[in-house]
C-alpha positions in Angstrom: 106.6 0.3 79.3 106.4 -1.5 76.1 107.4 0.7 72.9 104.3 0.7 70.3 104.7 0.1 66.7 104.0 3.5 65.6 106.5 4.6 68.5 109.2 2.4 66.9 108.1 2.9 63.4 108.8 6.6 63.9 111.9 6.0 66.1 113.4 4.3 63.2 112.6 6.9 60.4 113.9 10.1 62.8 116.9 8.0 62.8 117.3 7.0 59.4 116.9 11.5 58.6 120.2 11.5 60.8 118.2 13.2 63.6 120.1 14.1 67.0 119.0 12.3 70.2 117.7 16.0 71.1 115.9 16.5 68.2 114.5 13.0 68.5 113.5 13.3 72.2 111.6 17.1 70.7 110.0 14.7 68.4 108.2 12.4 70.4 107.1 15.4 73.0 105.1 16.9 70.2 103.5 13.4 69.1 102.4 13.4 72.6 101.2 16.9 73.2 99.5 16.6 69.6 97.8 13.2 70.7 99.4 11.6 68.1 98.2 7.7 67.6 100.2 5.0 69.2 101.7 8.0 71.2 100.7 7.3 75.1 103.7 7.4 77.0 106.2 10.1 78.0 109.8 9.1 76.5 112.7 10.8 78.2 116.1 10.8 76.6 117.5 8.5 78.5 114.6 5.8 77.2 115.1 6.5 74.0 118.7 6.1 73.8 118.1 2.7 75.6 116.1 2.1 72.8 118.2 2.9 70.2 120.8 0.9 71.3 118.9 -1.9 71.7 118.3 -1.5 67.4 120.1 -3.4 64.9 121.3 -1.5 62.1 119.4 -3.6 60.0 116.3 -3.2 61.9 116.8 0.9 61.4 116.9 0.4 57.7 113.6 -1.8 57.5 110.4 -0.3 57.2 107.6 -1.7 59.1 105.1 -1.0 56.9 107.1 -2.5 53.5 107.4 -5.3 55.6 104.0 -5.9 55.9 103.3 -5.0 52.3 105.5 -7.8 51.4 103.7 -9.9 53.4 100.0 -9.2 51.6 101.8 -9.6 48.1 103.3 -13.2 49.3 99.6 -13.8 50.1 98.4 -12.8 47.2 100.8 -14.7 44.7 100.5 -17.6 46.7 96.8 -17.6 46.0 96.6 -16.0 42.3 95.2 -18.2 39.4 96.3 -18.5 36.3 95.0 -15.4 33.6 96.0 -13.3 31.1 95.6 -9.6 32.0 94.1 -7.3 29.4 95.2 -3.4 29.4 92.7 -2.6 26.7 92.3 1.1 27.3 95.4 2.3 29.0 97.8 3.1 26.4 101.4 4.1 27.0 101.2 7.7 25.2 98.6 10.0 23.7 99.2 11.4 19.9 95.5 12.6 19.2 92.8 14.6 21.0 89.7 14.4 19.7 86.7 17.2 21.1 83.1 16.1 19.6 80.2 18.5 19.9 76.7 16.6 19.7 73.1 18.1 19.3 73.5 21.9 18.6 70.2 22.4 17.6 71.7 25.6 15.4 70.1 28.3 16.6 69.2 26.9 19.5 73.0 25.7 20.7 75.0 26.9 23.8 76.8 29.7 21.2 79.2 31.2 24.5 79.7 28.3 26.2 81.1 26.4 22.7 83.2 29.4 21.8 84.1 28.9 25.8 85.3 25.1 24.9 87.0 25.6 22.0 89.3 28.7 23.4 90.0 25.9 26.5 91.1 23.2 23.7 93.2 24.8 21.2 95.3 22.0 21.3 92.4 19.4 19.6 93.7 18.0 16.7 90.0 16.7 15.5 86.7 18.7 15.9 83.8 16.2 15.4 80.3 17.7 15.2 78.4 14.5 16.3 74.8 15.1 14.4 72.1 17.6 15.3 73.8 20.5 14.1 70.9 22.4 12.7 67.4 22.0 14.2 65.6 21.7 11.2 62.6 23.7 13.1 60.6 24.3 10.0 60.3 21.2 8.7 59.0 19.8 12.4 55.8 18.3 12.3 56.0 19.2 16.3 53.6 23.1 16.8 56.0 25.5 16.8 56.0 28.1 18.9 57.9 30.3 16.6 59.1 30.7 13.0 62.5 30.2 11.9 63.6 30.0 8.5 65.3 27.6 7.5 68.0 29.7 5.5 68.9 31.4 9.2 69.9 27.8 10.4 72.1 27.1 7.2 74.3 30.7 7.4 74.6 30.0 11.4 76.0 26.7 10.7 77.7 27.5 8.2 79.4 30.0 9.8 80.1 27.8 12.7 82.1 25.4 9.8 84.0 27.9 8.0 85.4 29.3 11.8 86.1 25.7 12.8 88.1 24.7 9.6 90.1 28.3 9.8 91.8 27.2 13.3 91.9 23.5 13.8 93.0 20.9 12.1 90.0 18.6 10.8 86.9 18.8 11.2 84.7 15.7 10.7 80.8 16.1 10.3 78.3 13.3 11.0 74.4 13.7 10.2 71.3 13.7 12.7 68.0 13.2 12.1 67.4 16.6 12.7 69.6 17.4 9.7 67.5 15.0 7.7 64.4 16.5 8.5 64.5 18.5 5.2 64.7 15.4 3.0 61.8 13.6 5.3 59.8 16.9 4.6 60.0 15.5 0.7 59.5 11.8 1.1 56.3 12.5 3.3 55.1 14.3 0.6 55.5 11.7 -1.5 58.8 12.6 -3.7 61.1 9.4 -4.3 65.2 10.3 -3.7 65.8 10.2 -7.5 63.3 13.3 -7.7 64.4 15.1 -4.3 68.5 15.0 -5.7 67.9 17.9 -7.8 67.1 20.4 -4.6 70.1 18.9 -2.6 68.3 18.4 0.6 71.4 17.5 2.5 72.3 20.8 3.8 75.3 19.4 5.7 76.4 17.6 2.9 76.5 21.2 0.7 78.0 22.8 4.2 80.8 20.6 4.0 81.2 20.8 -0.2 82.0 24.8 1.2 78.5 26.8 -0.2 78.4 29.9 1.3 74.3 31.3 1.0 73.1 34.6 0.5 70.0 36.0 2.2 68.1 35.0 -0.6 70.0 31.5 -0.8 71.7 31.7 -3.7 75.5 30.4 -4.2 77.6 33.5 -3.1 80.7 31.6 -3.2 82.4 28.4 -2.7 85.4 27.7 -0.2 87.8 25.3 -0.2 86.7 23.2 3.2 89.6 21.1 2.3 89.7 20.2 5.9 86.2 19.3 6.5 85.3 15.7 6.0 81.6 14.3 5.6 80.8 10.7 4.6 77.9 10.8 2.1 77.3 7.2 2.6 75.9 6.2 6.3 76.6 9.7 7.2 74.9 9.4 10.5 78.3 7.5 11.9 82.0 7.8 11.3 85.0 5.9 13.0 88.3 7.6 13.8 90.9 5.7 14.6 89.3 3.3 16.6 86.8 5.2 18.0 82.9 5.2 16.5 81.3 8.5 16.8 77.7 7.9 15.8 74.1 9.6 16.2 71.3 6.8 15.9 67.5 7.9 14.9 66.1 5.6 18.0 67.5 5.4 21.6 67.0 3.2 24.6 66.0 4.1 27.8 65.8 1.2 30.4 69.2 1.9 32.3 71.6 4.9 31.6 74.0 3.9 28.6 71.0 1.8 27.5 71.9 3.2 23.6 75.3 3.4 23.5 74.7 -0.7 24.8 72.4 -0.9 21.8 75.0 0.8 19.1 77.6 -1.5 20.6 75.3 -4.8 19.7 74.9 -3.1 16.1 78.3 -2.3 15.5 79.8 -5.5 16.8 77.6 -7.4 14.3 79.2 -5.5 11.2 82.5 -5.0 12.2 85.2 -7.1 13.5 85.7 -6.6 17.5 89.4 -5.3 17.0 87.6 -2.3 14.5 87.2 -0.5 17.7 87.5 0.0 21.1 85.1 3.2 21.7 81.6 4.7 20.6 80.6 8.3 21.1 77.1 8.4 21.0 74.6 11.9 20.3 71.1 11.9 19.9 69.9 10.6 23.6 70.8 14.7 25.5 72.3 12.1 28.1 76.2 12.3 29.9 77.3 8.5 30.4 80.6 7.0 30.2 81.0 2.7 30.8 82.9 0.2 29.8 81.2 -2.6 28.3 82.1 -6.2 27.0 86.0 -4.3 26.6 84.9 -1.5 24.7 84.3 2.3 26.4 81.1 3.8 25.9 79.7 7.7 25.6 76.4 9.1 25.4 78.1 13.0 25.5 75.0 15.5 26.0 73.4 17.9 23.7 75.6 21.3 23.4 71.8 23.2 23.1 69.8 25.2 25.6 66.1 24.8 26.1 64.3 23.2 22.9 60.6 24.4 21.8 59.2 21.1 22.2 60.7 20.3 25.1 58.4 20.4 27.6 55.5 18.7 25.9 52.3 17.2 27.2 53.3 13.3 26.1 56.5 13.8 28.4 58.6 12.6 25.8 61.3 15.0 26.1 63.0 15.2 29.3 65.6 17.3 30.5 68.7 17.9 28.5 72.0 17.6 30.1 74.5 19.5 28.2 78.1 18.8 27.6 80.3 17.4 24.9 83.0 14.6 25.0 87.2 14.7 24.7 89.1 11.6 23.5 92.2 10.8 23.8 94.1 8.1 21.0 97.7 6.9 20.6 99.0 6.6 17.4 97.6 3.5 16.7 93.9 4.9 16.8 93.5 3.0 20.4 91.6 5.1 22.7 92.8 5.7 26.1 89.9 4.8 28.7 91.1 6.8 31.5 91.7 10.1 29.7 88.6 10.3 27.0 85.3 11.4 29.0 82.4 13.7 28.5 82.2 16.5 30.5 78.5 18.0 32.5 78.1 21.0 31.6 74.7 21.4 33.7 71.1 21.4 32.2 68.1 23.8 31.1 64.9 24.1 32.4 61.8 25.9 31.8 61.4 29.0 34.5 58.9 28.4 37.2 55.4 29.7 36.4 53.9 31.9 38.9 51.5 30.5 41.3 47.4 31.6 40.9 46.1 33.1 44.0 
């Protein structure tokens, strides 16, 4: 009876572990009692010592299957065409993590689950607050379904930048156009910027500048956020390293990633293609991650629970998918494509009405 391959195969490696020719003949009994495949045929010792002897020692020492791994590689080589492999994305060693936080809606954000995050990640080097942090409910022109004053949303966030800076590194801060609704409030009603300066509308920017308000909103002190970076101009992006964190006014919707697709157009028109390899995109309440035309894209869901207007009549608003985003850089500023992700952290929905009878 002709020995199979997996019979041989496992002939060979009990006899390159030194095994006995008891121990072997034990062997192949359980393959058979166990079904084991390729195993059909009782082997006594007597047949396996014939068939030992019958082995060169160099046919002991070669594995079957390298042997016919070697084989597909010769195929392969004999058919590869000429190209230059690109390793854009894998990098050799990681320096810098990077945890961004997009959409709080302050005081509408997931306050447990972030404080949940950032005890997992102590080790971030960067906290980057991706737009959206406050809400700006007051100055919505959307019906509200309750009042919130806009002083409540400053302290919160405040609050929420003064921990941050206390236990990690830097923090960067990027501007929504939630966090422009106060200064929209003004030019609706008809106030040019050189007029609206004087009440400092950009509450992030006088967040970051260290203003801590009383309950009356006057200047109870001022800290030194020397750690806390905000861009005045074009705060609604910032690029680190060589990733773009950015939180657009507009978003796309035909296919998933379809704005981070569109901020990679933008940004590929005003900077040079080796600026960056990444974007991290807030603004769309979406989890995506892609690669596209070489560069890793992010759309890293909203870190807020149910919104007021969410569930409106004209639909535009669907549901949120919370989570935030973690990337990785060498210390180059390249990002590392395999490592940097966003992670689901599930979604909110409206509780089932009860049905009329």
């Amino acid at each position: 009876m002709n020995w199979t391959p997996e019979e041989e195969n496992y002939l060979k490696a009990l006899l390159r572990q030194n095994k006995s020719l008891g121990q072997i003949t034990k062997a192949f009994s359980d393959q058979l009692e166990n079904q084991g495949y390729g195993f059909v045929y009782k082997r006594t010792k007597n047949s396996i010592r014939c068939k030992i002897a019958r082995l060169t020692p160099e046919e002991i020492h070669t594995d079957h299957y390298e042997q016919r791994w070697a084989s597909i590689i010769d195929v392969a080589e004999s058919y590869r065409l000429d190209s230059v492999h690109r390793d854009l994305g894998i990098t050799d060693h990681v320096s810098r993590k990077i945890l961004t936080f997009s959409d709080l809606h302050i005081p509408f954000f997931l306050s447990e689950q972030m404080h949940d995050v950032l005890d997992q990640h102590q080790d971030t080097d960067i906290i980057v607050l991706n737009g959206d942090i406050l809400d700006g409910y007051i100055f919505s022109t959307f019906s509200k379904a309750k009042r919130i004053a806009a002083l409540k949303e400053y302290q919160a966030a405040y609050d929420l930048v003064h921990w941050l800076s206390d236990n990690f590194e830097n923090i960067i801060i990027v501007s929504g156009n939630h966090d422009s609704r106060s200064s929209k409030v003004l030019s609706r009603a008809g106030f040019e910027k050189e007029a609206t300066q004087v009440f400092r509308p950009d509450l992030l920017s006088r967040i970051a500048n260290g203003e801590e308000l009383d309950d009356f909103g006057n200047l109870l002190q001022k800290r030194d956020f020397d750690n806390v970076h905000y861009q005045l101009m074009d705060s609604w992006y910032v690029r680190v390293g060589k990733t773009i964190f950015a939180h657009p006014d507009g978003f796309a919707s035909r296919f998933p990633g379809a704005t981070a697709v569109k901020l990679y157009d933008h940004f590929s028109a005003a900077m040079h293609e080796d600026d960056f390899d990444s974007i991290v995109v807030g603004h769309t309440h979406k989890i995506y991650k892609g690669i596209y035309r070489g560069k890793l894209l992010i759309e890293q869901g909203a870190m807020a629970h149910r919104l007021p207007y969410q569930f409106r009549t004209d639909l535009r608003f669907k549901n949120a998918m919370n989570g935030y985003g973690i990337i990785y850089q060498d210390s180059d500023g390249n990002t590392d494509f395999n490592l940097s992700t966003p992670i689901y952290l599930g979604t909110h929905v409206p509780v089932k009405k009860e049905i009329l009878k």
